[in-house]
N, C-alpha and C positions, 0 to 999 in steps of 0.2 A: 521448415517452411510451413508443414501443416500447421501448428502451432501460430502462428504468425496472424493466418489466416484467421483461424479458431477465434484468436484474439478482436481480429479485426470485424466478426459477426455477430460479437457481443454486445448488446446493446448498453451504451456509455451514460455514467450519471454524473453529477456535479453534484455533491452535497452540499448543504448548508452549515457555513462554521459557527461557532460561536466565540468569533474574538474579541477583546474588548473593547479595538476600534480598526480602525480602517487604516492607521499605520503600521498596529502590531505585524510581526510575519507570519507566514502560514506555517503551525508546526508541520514540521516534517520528520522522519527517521528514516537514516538512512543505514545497510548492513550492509557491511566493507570487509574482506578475509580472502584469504587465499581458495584454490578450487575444492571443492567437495569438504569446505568445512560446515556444513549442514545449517547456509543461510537460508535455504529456499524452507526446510522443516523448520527453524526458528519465525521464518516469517507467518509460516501458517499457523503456528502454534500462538504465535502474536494476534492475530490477527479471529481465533476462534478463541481465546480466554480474552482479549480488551475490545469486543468485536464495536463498543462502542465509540471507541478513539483510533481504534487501524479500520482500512478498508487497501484492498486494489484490486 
């Protein structure tokens, strides 16, 4: 629950995309596996080497 919290006191952004129009869709990536196969360490690792194309 503290967690939750945590989340909910951080202060929220909207980036700006760069799509090529207003139909394309929003990339997204999504990480799908069974428990403790080390999506949460992939995300971060994602996310501090492409820190230009991941955020959350």
């Amino acid at each position: 629950m503290t967690h939750i919290m945590y989340s909910m006191m951080q202060p929220q952004h909207i980036f700006n995309s760069t799509l090529p129009s207003l139909d394309a869709p929003y990339p997204m990536l999504v990480l799908t596996g069974p428990l403790a196969c080390w999506k949460r360490e992939l995300c971060h690792r994602l996310c501090r080497k492409f820190n230009n194309y991941f955020r959350y």
